[in-house]
C-alpha positions in Angstrom: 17.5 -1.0 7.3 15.3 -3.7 8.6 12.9 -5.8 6.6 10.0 -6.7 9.2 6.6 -8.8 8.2 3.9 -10.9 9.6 4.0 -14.7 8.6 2.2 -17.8 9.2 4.0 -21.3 10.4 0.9 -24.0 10.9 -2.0 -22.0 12.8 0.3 -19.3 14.4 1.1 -16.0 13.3 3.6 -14.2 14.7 6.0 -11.1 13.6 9.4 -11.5 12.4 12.3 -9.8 10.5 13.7 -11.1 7.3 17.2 -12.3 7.2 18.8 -14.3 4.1 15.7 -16.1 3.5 15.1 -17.0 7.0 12.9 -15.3 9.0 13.0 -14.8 12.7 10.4 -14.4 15.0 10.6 -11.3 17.1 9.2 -13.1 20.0 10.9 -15.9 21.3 13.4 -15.6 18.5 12.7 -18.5 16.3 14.0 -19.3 13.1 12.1 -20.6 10.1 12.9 -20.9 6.7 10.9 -19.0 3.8 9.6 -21.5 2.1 8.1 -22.6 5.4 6.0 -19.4 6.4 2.8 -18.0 4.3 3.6 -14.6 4.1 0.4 -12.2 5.5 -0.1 -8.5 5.5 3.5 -7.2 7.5 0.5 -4.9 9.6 -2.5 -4.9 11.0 -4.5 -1.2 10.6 -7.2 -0.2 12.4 -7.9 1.9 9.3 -6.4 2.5 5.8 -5.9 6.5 4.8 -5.5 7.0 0.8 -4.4 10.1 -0.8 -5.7 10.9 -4.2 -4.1 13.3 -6.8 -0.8 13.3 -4.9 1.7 12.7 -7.8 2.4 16.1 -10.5 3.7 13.4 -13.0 -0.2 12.0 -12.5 -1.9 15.6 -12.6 -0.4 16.2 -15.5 -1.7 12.9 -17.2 -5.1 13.7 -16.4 -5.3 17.3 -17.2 -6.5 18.6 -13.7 -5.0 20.6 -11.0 -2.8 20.3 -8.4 -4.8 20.2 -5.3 -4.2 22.7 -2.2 -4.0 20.2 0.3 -4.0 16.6 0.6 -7.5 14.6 -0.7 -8.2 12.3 2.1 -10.5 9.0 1.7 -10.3 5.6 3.5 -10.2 2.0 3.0 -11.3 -0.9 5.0 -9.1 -3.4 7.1 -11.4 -6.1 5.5 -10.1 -5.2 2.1 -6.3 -6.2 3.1 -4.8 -9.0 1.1 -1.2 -10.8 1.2 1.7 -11.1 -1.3 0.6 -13.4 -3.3 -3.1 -13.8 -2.7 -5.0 -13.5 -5.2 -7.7 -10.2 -6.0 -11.0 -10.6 -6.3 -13.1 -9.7 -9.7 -16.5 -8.5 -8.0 -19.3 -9.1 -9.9 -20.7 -5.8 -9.4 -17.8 -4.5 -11.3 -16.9 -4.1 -15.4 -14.0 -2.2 -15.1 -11.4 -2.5 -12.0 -7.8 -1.1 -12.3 -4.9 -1.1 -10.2 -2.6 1.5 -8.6 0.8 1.2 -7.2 1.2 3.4 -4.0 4.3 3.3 -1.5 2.8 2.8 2.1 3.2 4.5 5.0 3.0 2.6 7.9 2.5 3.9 11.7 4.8 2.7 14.5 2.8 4.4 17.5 -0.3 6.3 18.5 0.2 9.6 16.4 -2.0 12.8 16.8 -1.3 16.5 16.0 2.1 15.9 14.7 4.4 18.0 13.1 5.9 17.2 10.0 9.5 17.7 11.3 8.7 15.2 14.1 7.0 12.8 11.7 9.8 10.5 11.2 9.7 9.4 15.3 5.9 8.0 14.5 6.4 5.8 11.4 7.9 2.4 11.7 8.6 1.9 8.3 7.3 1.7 4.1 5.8 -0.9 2.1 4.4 -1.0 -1.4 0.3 -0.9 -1.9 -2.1 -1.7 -4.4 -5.2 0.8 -4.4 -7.2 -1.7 -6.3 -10.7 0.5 -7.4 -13.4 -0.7 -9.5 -13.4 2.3 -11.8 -17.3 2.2 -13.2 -18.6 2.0 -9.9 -16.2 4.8 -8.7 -17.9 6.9 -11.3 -21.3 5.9 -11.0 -21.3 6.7 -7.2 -19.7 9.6 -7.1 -18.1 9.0 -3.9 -15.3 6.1 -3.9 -16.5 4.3 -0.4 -17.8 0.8 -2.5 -14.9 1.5 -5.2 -12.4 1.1 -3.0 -13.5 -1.5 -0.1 -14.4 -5.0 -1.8 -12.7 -7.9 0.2 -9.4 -8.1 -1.9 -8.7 -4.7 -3.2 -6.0 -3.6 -0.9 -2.8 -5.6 -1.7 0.2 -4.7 0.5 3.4 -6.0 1.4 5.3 -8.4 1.0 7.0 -6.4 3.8 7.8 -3.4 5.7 11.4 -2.1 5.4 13.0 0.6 8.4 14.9 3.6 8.1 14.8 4.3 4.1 14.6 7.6 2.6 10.5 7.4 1.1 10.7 10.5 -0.5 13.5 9.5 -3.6 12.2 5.8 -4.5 11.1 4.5 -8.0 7.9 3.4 -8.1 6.6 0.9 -11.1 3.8 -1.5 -11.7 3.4 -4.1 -14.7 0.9 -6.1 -16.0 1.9 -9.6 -16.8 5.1 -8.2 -17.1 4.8 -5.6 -19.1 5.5 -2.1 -17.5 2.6 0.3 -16.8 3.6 3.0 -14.2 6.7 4.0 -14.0 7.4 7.0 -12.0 9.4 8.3 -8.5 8.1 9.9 -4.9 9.7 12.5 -5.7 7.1 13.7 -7.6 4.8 13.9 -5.1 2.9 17.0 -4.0 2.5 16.2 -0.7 5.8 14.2 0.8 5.6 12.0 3.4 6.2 14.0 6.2 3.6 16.2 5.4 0.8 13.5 4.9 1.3 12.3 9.0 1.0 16.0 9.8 -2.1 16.6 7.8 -3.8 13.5 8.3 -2.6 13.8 12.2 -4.6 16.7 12.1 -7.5 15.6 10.9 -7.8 12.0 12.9 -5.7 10.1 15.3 -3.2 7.5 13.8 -2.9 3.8 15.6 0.1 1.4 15.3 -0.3 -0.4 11.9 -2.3 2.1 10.3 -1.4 2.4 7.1 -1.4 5.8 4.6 -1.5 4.9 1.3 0.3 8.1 -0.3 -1.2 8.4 -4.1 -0.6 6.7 -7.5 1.9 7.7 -10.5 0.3 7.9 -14.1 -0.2 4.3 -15.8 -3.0 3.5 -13.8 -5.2 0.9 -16.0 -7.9 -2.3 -16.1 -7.3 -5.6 -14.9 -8.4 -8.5 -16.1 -9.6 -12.5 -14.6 -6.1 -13.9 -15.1 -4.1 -10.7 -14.6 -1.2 -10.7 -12.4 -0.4 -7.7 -11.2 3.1 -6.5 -9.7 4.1 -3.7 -7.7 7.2 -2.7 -7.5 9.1 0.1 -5.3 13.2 0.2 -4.8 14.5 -0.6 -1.6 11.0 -2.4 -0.7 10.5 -4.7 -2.9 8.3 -6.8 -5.4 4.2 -7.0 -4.0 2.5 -9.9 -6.9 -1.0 -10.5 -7.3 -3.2 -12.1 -9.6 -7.0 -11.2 -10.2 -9.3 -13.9 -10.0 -13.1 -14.5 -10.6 -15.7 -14.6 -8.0 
């Protein structure tokens, strides 16, 4: 297992991997101390694919059926924010909630790949935030402004190598108190199966990111809120929601 991210020492940022609270540059091999860095999205996508509907647990909690095949939608690059950083309350907005994904995150150029073969095309698995301003979700119809204000996709604080993505707890709370609480194995569509389908349907870049569905629990956030996602073997992603 290897804990990778993306960091910033003065005005450089560079890629490194996480050891004992150091963290070492993959280039050049430098080392710098935590406290040192500010930590910035581990990847850089070139798009963001989110799956909605993909957990039973979450079906189930909303009364609706399990889909046939994977819902598909995407979210910006500009909507990427850090551990840490803080979300963004848009004032076009009454009523935005949070939702703790695991992501997927693509080591190389993938396109019309199997899911047996999926593992060779993903470098590793962070934790997301599919931050959606729920009124404005519902009032369009279709989730393209919902989803993609600057702010509203918190991921990190790193990606981690060479876990198994498909039997991980997955919670969120909300100023500490728990919301979702739930595991990937209760997804409908694992992991391998998402880079096949979406594979299929679009070609995956190194970084991309797929964002593979909430739990049940999803809720409103408040000006003030800090919000925490949490996934075993990943780690802790913290934000809190702050006005315009």
């Amino acid at each position: 297992m290897t804990v990778i991210g993306r960091f910033r020492y003065n005005h450089r940022v560079f890629t490194g991997e996480v050891l004992d609270n150091h963290v070492h540059s993959v280039i050049g091999g430098r080392e710098y101390k935590m406290e040192d860095v500010k930590i910035m999205p581990p990847c850089t996508p070139t798009k963001i694919v989110c799956v909605g509907l993909n957990y039973r647990d979450h079906a189930k909690e909303l009364n609706q059926k399990i889909p046939d095949e994977p819902v598909l939608f995407l979210k910006p690059p500009s909507s990427l924010l850090a551990d840490n950083d803080h979300i963004v309350y848009p004032k076009q907005s009454k009523r935005v909630d949070y939702e703790a994904e695991l992501g997927v995150v693509i080591g190389r150029r993938t396109r019309h790949v199997k899911a047996e073969k999926a593992n060779d095309h993903i470098l590793g698995y962070t934790c997301f935030n599919d931050v959606t301003a729920r009124d404005i979700q519902e009032k369009d119809v279709q989730w393209t402004r919902a989803k993609s204000f600057d702010t509203f996709s918190p991921i990190g604080p790193y990606i981690v190598t060479d876990i198994d993505p498909m039997s991980l707890a997955i919670r969120s709370r909300l100023n500490g108190t728990l919301k979702q609480d739930s595991n990937t194995k209760n997804m409908v569509f694992d992991v391998n199966s998402l880079v096949e389908f979406v594979s299929s349907v679009m070609t995956l870049e190194t970084g991309d990111v797929i964002a593979t569905g909430t739990p049940p629990g999803v809720g409103p956030v408040n000006v003030g809120d800090v919000i925490e996602v949490e996934i075993d073997k990943i780690g802790t992603l913290t934000n809190k929601v702050v006005a315009p």
